[in-house]
Phi, psi and omega in degrees: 000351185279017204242015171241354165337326200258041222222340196063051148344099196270162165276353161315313163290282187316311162310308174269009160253308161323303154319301160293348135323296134359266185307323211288288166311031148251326181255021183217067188267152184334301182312315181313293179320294181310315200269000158264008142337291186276344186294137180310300202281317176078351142208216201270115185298317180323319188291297212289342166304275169330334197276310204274347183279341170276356177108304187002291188273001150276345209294321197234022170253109212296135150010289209261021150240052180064353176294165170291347196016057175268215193205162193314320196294324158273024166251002133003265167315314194273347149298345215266273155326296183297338186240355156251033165202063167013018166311121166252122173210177164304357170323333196251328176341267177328279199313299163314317191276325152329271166316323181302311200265354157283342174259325191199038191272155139292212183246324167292312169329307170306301174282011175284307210274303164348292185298305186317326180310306196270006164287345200125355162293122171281139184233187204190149188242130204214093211230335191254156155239171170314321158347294175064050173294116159276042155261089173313354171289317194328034176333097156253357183293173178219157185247159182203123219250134160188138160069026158110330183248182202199134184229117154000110182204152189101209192215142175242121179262133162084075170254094176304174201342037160338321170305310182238016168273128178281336163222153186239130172279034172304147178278132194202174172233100154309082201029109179029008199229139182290162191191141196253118189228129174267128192263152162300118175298326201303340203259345179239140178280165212272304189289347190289296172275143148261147188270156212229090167330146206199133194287354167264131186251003164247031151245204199216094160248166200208147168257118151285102222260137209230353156329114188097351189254134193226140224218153188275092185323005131287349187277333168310121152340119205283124191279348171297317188254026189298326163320272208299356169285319108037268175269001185262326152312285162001280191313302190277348167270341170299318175296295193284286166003306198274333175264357186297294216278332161311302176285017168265322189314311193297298180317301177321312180303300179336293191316300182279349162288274185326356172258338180275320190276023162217344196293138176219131146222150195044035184088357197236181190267135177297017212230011164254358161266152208268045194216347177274303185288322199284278172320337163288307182315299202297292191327317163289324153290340167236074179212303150327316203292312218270002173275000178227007156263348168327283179293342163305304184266020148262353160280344169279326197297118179104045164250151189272129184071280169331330195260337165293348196268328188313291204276357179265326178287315173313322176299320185284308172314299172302353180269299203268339176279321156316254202334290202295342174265349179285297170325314188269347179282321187287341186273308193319324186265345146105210182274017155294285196313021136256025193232157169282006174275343198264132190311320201308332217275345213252320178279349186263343153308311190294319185298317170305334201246021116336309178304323197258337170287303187278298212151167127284210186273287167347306155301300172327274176349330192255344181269319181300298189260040163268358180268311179310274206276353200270000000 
């Protein structure tokens, strides 16, 4: 940890990284990761039981909703973790549907729903449609406000672990304007989700129909902060994302050294050749890069401006360091690494559809420089 000191590492992050470190890699070793591939629920409920009991989903939840009052930057290390040992559960869900409901929840909202989150109720975000706009304003469901409720029509596509969120946050447009409603699982009928082939396969996604659902003009969201909810979703998903997939970066190298150091052709250890050695080097230097913009932009979150330019570099870095080294791990193993038994296959299915949820490294990019130069 020391070469992130200078990043302002806090020791709450150095404590949960220690821990998450640990836990994750005892309860998420690779085979484990393979046999829940085919599971309906997609990961251990026992596990996820344990996550909430560890605090884990209080972490960035204020005092006075049972939370820890801590701040995003430490729930880091352990998306950190989580994504380096292919744990998939509702963590970043829940966490997000947290935020979401700290920008722009009420104050009864907040305390209905909160202490559960962070007791451990999975919540979930229901934000894309068929556009496959990463601009969240980009809207086509619709809301239609009459007698105090408001009822619902259209469709949400790549709503992770819906299946097993008690509450879902959808985005919808209210006479021209997005608007935020928290709907109840209790409130979608058994035909309303689908589950959605996804090119990752330990997570869990669903399309949502949002027809028929009708909903209590208290469930609405405060329409005055619909921006900053907005961009505090963005931000915070752009962060966890960028550590999912950093601490994806590391495994993969972890993977792909160890295969250079035993793998023998034509006699020799493969991984002595420079043509093998030169791409691991670059891979491990922008694997470095994306670990100190990681943490950069979790000692920047919340800062006005600064902390949005922090988490788009990170996001961009963490994308393109991830892509490129799950790539060179899969050309490295030769045709193995193009059957679906090779570990690499797993991270670069996760780096795409990062990709395909935040923006990619192009986009990140393209976002940066309307922030940097206009």
């Amino acid at each position: 940890m020391d070469n992130l000191g200078n990043i302002g590492t806090t020791e709450e992050q150095i404590e949960l990284m220690d821990v998450a470190t640990n836990f994750c890699r005892d309860k998420s070793p690779v085979d484990k990761v393979r046999g829940l591939l085919e599971d309906e629920l997609g990961y251990d409920p026992a596990i996820w039981q344990e996550i909430g009991e560890l605090g884990w989903l209080a972490i960035a939840i204020p005092e006075a909703h049972d939370g820890v009052g801590l701040s995003m930057a430490e729930v880091v290390p352990i998306a950190e973790q989580m994504g380096r040992n292919l744990m998939s559960t509702p963590f970043g869900s829940t966490t997000l549907a947290a935020q979401t409901l700290l920008a722009g929840g009420s104050e009864a909202q907040q305390a209905a729903w909160l202490p559960k989150l962070a007791a451990g109720t999975a919540a979930t975000l229901a934000l894309r449609e068929d556009n496959g706009d990463w601009d969240l304003a980009n809207v086509d469901a619709k809301g239609v406000e009459s007698g105090g409720t408001v009822t619902l029509s259209g469709k949400k596509q790549l709503v992770l672990w819906a299946d097993s969120a008690e509450l879902i946050i959808v985005s919808f447009k209210l006479d021209d304007a997005v608007r935020f409603a928290l709907v109840e699982r209790a409130a979608v009928g058994d035909g309303a989700l689908r589950r959605e082939a996804i090119i990752d396969e330990t997570a869990r996604s669903y399309e949502l129909t949002l027809d028929g659902i009708t909903l209590s003009a208290d469930a609405l969201l405060d329409a005055s902060r619909t921006r900053e909810t907005l961009e505090k979703i963005e931000l915070a998903a752009g962060l966890i994302h960028s550590a999912e997939m950093t601490g994806g970066a590391q495994a993969v190298l972890d993977y792909t050294l160890e295969y250079l150091k035993t793998r023998k052709q034509f006699g020799k250890i493969i991984g002595s050749y420079q043509a093998l050695k030169h791409p691991t080097v670059n891979n491990y230097v922008e694997y470095e890069k994306a670990r100190t913009h990681l943490y950069s932009a979790a000692h920047s979150w919340g800062e006005q401006g600064r902390g949005e330019v922090a988490v788009r570099m990170a996001a961009a870095q963490a994308h393109s360091s991830y892509a490129t080294a799950a790539d060179r791990a899969i050309q490295f193993h030769g045709g193995f690494g193009f059957t679906h038994d090779c570990d690499a296959q797993l991270h670069r299915r996760k780096a795409i559809l990062a990709g395909a949820l935040i923006g990619d490294a192009a986009y990140q990019r393209s976002k940066l420089a309307g922030l940097l130069f206009d």
